[in-house]
N, C-alpha and C positions, 0 to 999 in steps of 0.2 A: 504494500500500500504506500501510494506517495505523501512523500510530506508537506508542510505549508512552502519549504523552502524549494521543492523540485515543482512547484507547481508553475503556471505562467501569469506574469499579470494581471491577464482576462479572467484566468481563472480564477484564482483568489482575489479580484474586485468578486468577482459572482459571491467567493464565500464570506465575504466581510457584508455584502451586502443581506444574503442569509442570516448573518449572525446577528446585523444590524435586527432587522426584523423581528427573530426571537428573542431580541432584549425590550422592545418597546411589549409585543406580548407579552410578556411574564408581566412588567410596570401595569400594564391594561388590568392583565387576570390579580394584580398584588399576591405577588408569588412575595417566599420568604424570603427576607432578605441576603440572606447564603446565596440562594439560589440565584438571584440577580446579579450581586457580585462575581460570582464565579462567571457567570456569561457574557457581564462586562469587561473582567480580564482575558477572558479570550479573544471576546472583539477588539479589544486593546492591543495583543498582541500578532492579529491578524493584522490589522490597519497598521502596526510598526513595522511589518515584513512587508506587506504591500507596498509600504512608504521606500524601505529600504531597496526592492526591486526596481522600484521606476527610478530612485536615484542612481543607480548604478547602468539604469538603462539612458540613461540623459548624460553620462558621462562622469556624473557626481559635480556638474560646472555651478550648482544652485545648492544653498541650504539649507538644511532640513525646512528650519520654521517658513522661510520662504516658500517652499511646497507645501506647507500644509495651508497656507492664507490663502496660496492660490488656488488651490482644491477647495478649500470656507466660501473664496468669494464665488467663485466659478456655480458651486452649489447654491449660494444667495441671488445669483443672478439667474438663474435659471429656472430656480422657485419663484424669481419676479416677475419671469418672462410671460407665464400663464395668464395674467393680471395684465402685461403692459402692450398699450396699445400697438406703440411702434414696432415689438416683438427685436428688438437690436442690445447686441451685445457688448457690454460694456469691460473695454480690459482690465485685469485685477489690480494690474501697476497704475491707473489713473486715479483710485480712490484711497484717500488715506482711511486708516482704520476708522470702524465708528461712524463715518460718513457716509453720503449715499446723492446718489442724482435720483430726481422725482422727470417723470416723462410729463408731456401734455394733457395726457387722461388724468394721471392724480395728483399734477397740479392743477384741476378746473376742481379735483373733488377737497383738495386741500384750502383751496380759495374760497369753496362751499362752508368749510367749516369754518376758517377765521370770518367768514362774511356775517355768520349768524354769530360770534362770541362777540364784534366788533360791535352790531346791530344792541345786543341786550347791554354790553356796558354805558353805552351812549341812551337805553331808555332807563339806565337808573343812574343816569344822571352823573356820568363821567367823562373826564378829561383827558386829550392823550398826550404822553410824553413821549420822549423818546432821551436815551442816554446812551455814551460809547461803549462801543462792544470788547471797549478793555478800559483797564484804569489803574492807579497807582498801584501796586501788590501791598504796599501798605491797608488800602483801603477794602480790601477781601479780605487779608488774616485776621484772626482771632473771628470768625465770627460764625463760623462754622461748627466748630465741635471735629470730633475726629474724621468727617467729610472735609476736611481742609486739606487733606494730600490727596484730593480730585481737583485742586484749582491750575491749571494750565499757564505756567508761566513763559514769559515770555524774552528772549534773548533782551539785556540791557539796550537801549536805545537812547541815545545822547543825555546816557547820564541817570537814564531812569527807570527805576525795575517796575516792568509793567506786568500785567497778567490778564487773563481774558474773565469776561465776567461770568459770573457762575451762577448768577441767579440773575434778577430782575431787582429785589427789595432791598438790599444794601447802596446799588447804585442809585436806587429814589430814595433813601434814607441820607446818603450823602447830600444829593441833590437838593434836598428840603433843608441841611442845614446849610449848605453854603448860600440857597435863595432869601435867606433870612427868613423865611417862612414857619417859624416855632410857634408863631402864635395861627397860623392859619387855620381855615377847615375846608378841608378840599377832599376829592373823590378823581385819583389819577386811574391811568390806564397805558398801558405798551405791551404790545406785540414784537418779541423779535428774538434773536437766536442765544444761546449759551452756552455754556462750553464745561464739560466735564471730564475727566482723563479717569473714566470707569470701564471696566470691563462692558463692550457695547453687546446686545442681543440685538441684533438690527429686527428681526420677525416680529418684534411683539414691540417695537418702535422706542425700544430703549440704545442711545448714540449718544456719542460725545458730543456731535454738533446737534442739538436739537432748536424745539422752537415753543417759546411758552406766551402765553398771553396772564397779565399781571391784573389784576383791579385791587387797590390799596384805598381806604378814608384815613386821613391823616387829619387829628384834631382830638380834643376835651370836649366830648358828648357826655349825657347819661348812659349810666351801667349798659354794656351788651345790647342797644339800639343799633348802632354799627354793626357789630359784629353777626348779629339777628339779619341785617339788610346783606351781607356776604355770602352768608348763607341760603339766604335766597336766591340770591343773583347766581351763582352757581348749581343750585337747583333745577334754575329757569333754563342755564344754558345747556344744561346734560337733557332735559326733555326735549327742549328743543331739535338735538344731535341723537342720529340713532346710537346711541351703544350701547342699549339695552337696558335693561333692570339695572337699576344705580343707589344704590345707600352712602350718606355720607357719615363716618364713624367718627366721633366727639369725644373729645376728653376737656382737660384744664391743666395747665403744668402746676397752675398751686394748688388743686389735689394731688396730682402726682408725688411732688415734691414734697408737700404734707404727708404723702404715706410714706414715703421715705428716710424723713425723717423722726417720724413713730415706731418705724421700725430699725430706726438706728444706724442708717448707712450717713455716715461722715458727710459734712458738705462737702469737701472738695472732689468726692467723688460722686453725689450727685448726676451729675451730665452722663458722666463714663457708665454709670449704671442704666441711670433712666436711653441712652443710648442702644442696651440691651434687650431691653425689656421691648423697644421700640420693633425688634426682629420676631416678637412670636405671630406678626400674621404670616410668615413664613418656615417660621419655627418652632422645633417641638420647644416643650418649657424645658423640658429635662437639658436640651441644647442652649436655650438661653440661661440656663441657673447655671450649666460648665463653664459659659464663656464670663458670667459676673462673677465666678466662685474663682474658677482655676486659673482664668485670665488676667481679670480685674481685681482678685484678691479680697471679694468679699467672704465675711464669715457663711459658710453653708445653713445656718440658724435663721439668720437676717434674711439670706433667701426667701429661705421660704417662707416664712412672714409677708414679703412681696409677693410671691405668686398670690399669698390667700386676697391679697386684693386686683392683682393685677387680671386673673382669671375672669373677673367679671365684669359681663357686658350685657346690656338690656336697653330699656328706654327710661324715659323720665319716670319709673316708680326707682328703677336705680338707688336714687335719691335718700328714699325712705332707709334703705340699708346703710347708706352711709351717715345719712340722719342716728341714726340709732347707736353708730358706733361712738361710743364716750369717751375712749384715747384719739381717736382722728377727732372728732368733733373738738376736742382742748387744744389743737393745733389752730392754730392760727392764718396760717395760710390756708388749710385743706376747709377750714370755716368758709373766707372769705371765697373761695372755691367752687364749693358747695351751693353756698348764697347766692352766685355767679350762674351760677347752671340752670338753676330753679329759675330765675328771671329769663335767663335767655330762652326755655321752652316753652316758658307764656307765650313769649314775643313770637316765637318758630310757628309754634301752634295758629296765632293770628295770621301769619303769614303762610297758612293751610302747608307745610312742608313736614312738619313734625313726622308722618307715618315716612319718611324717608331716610328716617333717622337714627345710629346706635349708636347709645352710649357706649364708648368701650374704654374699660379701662386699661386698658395695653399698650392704647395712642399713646406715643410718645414724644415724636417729630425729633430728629438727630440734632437738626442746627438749634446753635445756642443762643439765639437771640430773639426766641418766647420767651413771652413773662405770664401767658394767661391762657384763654381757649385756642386751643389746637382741632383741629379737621383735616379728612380727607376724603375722597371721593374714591370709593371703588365699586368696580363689575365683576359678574365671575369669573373671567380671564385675568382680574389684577392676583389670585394667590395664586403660586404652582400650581398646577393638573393633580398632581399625586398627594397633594397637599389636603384631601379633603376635609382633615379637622380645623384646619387655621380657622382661626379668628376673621373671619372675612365679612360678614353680613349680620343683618337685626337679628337680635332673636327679640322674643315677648320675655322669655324666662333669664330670671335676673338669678338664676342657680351658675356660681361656675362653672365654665364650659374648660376642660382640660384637654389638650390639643393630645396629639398623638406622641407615643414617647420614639418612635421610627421618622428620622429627619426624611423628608423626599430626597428619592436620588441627585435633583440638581444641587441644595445643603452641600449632600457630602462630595459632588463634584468638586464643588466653589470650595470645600475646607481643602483637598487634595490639591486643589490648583495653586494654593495658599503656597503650601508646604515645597512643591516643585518649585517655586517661584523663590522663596528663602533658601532653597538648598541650590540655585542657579540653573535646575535645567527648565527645562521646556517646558511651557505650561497646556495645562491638558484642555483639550478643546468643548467649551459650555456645548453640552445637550440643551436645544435650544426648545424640544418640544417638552424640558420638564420645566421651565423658566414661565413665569407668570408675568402680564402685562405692566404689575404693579397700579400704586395709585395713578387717577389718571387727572385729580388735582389734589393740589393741599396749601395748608395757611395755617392762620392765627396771629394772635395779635402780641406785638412787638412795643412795649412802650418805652424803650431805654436807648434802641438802637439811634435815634435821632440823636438824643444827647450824646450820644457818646462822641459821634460828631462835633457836635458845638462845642462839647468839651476839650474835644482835640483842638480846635480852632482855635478856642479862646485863652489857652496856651497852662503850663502845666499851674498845678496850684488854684483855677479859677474856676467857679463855676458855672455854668450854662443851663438854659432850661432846655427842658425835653420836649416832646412832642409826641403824643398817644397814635399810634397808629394798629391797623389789621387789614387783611389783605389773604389775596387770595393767588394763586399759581396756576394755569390750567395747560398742561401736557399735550401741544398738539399734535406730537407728533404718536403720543401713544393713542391719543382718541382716534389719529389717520389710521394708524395701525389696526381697530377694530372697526372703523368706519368702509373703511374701504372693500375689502372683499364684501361686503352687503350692496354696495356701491355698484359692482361689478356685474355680481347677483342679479340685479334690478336693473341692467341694461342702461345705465346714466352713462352720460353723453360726453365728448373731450372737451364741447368749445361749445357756445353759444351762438352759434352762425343760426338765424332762421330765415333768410333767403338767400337763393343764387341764381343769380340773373346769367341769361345763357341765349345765344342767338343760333337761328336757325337760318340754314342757308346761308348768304350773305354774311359777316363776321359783325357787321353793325357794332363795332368796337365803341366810337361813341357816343352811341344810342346806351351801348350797356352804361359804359360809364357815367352818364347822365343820370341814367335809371337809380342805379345805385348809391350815387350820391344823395339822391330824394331818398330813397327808403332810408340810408343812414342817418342823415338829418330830420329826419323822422322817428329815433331812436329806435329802429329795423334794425338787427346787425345783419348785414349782408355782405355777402363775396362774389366773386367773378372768375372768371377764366383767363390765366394773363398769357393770351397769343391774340392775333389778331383776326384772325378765322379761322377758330379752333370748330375740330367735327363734332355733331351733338351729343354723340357718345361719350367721348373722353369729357366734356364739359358736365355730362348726367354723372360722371366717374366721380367725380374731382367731390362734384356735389354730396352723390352716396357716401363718398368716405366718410367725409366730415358729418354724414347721420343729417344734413341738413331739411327740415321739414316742407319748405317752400321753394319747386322749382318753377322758375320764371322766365319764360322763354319767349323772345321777342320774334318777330317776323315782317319782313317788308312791307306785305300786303294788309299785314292785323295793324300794323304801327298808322299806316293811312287811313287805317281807320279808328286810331285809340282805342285798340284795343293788343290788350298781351293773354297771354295762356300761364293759366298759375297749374301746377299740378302739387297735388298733396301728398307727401309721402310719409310710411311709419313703417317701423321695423318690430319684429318679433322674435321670440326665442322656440330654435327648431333644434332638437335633440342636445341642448345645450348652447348650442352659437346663435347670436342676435344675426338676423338675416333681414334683409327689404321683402316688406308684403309684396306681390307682385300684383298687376290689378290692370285690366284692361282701359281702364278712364283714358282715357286724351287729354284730359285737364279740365279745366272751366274758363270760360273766355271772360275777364273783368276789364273794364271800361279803364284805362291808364289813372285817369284824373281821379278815378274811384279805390286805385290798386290799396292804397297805403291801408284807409279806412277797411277793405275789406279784408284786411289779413288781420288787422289789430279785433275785428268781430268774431274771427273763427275759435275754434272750441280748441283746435293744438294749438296757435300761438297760445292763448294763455293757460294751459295747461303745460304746455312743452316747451315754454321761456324758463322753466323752474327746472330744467334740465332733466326732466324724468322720461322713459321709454312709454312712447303711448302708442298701441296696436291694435 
């Protein structure tokens, strides 16, 4: 019998590909964990002889980790190609890590979704900013928490250590203390990209270069009136956006921080814990109490003290439990906390969103620069697949929910990759179908971050005032990522072209162009055929591609009499492929003078200006 090493290439591509298959099986069927490992080591050790084969077949003139990205990208681009309209391949050496080009079709369906987050920030009464897509390095440290070795810095430049910006909220935090704006109250907003040096899942829309949209109220309101309208607004915008079933999960840092210190964990380590605890919708507790016990060097006692509150998650009867407790209630912060929460679910409640809502006490948010109510917005897609205990969704029952003590295969990929990365070799390649979308917005509210600015300003020794802010972060590019294949689904359109003017016989070039000009001036988007007597075929072609619903085709004899021929067109889905109806009509003959008014009456332009498949 042959071995893996006498085999050829082809051949053992087939068996890695086999082996591949019986390891997501066993994950599907939650076979025991032995048993998974063992099938993962083999697939491991198939795909390192395979690797080995083809290098020795190339000459050995390429490095290992070089062949394996070019093989990651080659398989991302090929999984995109299904989905992209132009169906064109893009080389693996043109895209740095983390990165990614969007074709025509899902940037019309990406512009679809900033078009609706830009639309609700602007009806609840927001303003937009904009700030540079780097800034002093000074001005990002310290403000993260142990997410500060994801900030992308940047080669010195005449003198000045710069870095790229890593969020949206620091940079408007700045922003507002250099505007002298401390005493303002304002409701800002920006859309634009950020940058993070994280291990990227491109699938499931998690990249170093990504794209978020912000909405921040900066200002001294009464109690969680703000923070209540954030909540909304985010709400408003996830209905709006198909991504299905969406709960946004609640906590407060100064209950958090109040259990923490009830149960005795030191302030300075505070962050570094509640940082932990911040992992159980991904992870089992038995995993997050090793990495605060073994790693962080909390007492195993004080653990679990923490889990007994961190387990639980429910809705606003929540409340009543924590009410009742008479060591957190004597805490001070977990009081004003509490107090905090109770008001804010009036408000929610008035603003009909409450059934959308879980308290959870696990929320922790990494960065350091909460001081009060923390949220985030997730779907089923944001925990792992394999994941099914996480903490992910409402429940009614406010009994702690104890997560799995078995970490999902992606966990102990991501701990193994760890270890290969500190020992210097090669890191092991993210299984990207056990990886979860994660949140796909998050906030809360910051009231120190402003000062801390002014304070830097106003020079050492002085003090400065602050400025109360909350705010909110919305993940476009992970909502694109669930968005879209449903997009696809549904037959949505690359462009908004809804006429195309096309001449028959004779090229009547500046007839069209004439024509065209009226319909676009008309706010019509229309196109044309750019030759000068083009055949009516190729110009029906040109039309079909683009899925255009109105073909308008001129003629010598109909023009002398004002009149053109509009034909109506819609496509349908045949065994899977969006296809043109095909339909014997000739068109309908409309009076010129009449053209514009009778396209804006028909039943597809306004239904089919919203870019949906209509047949």
């Amino acid at each position: 019998m042959a071995t893996t090493a006498d085999l050829s290439p082809e051949a053992l591509a087939e068996e890695v590909a086999a082996q591949s298959t019986l390891v997501n099986e066993l994950r599907k069927q939650q076979a025991d964990n032995a048993t998974v490992e063992e099938a993962k080591k083999k697939l491991g050790e198939l795909k390192k002889t395979l690797m080995m084969l083809q290098h020795a077949a190339a000459g050995g003139t390429k490095e290992k980790k070089k062949e394996r990205m070019l093989l990651k990208t080659r398989r991302y681009v090929r999984e995109l190609r299904c989905y992209h309209p132009l169906r064109y391949f893009v080389p693996c050496d043109s895209l740095a890590t983390g990165t990614r080009d969007y074709g025509p079709g899902e940037m019309f369906c990406r512009e679809h979704i900033e078009r609706i987050v830009k639309d609700c920030f602007t009806t609840f009464g927001g303003s937009q900013l904009d700030t540079p897509v780097f800034e002093r390095k000074e001005v990002l440290t310290g403000k993260y928490g142990e997410d500060q070795k994801l900030i992308f810095d940047l080669m010195d430049q005449g003198g000045e250590q710069l870095a790229l910006r890593y969020d949206h909220t620091v940079p408007l935090a700045r922003y507002l203390a250099m505007s002298g704006g401390i005493t303002n109250q304002a409701k800002l907003w920006q859309v634009g990209k950020v940058y993070r040096r994280d291990n990227p899942v491109m699938s499931k829309g998690r990249m170093r270069e990504f794209s978020q949209a912000d909405f921040d109220i900066a200002g001294a309101f009464d109690v969680m009136i703000p923070d209540a309208e954030i909540i909304s607004l985010v709400c408003t915008i996830l209905a709006r956006l198909d991504v299905g079933e969406f709960t946004i999960k609640l906590n407060n840092r100064k209950i958090l921080d109040g259990i923490f210190e009830v149960c005795g964990v030191r302030s300075d380590k505070i962050r570094t814990i509640s940082s932990a605890v911040d992992k159980l919708d991904k992870m089992a507790w038995a995993d997050v109490k090793k990495e605060m016990t073994d790693e962080k060097g909390l007492d195993p006692a004080v653990a679990d003290k923490i889990g007994e509150y961190v387990k639980h998650k429910g809705g606003p009867e929540l409340l009543d439990i924590l009410k009742a407790d008479a060591a957190l209630m004597a805490n001070s912060r977990a009081k004003a906390g509490i107090e905090e929460m109770g008001t804010l679910f009036t408000y929610l409640k008035a603003f009909g969103v409450i059934e959308k809502l879980s308290f959870d006490m696990s929320l922790a948010r990494g960065l350091d620069y909460y001081t009060g109510i923390i949220y985030e917005a997730v779907v089923e897609a944001s925990a792992p697949p394999s994941f099914s205990a996480a903490n992910a969704f409402a429940s009614s029952s406010t009994t702690p929910s104890v997560a799995n003590d078995i970490p999902p295969p992606a966990q102990q990929s991501k701990k193994k990759a760890k270890k290969a990365a500190a020992a210097g070799e090669e890191e092991e390649e993210i299984d990207e179908s056990q990886v979860g979308v994660g949140s796909i917005a998050a906030g809360g509210r910051y009231d120190n971050l402003v000062g801390m600015f002014a304070a830097a300003a106003a020079g050492e020794g002085k003090k400065a005032a602050g400025l109360p802010c909350v705010g909110i972060s919305i993940g476009l590019d992970r909502i694109f990522a669930l968005v879209w294949p449903k997009w696809v689904e549904k037959g949505m359109r690359s462009k908004e072209t809804m006429a195309y003017v096309m001449a028959a016989g004779d090229g009547l070039i500046a007839e069209r162009m004439e024509l065209v000009r009226e319909l676009r001036e008309a706010g019509i988007k229309t196109d044309f055929f750019f030759k000068a007597k083009p055949k009516l075929p190729a110009q029906f072609a040109a039309g079909e591609k683009d899925e255009v619903p109105f073909a308008i085709i001129l003629g010598g004899d109909e023009l002398k009499e004002g009149l053109v021929t509009v034909k109506e067109q819609k496509w349908e889905f045949v065994d899977g492929k969006k296809v043109k109806v095909e339909s014997s009509d000739k068109g309908t003959k409309v009076k010129r003078a009449e053209l514009i008014q009778w396209i804006k009456d028909t039943t597809t332009f306004k239904e089919w200006s919203s870019g949906k498949l209509i047949a």
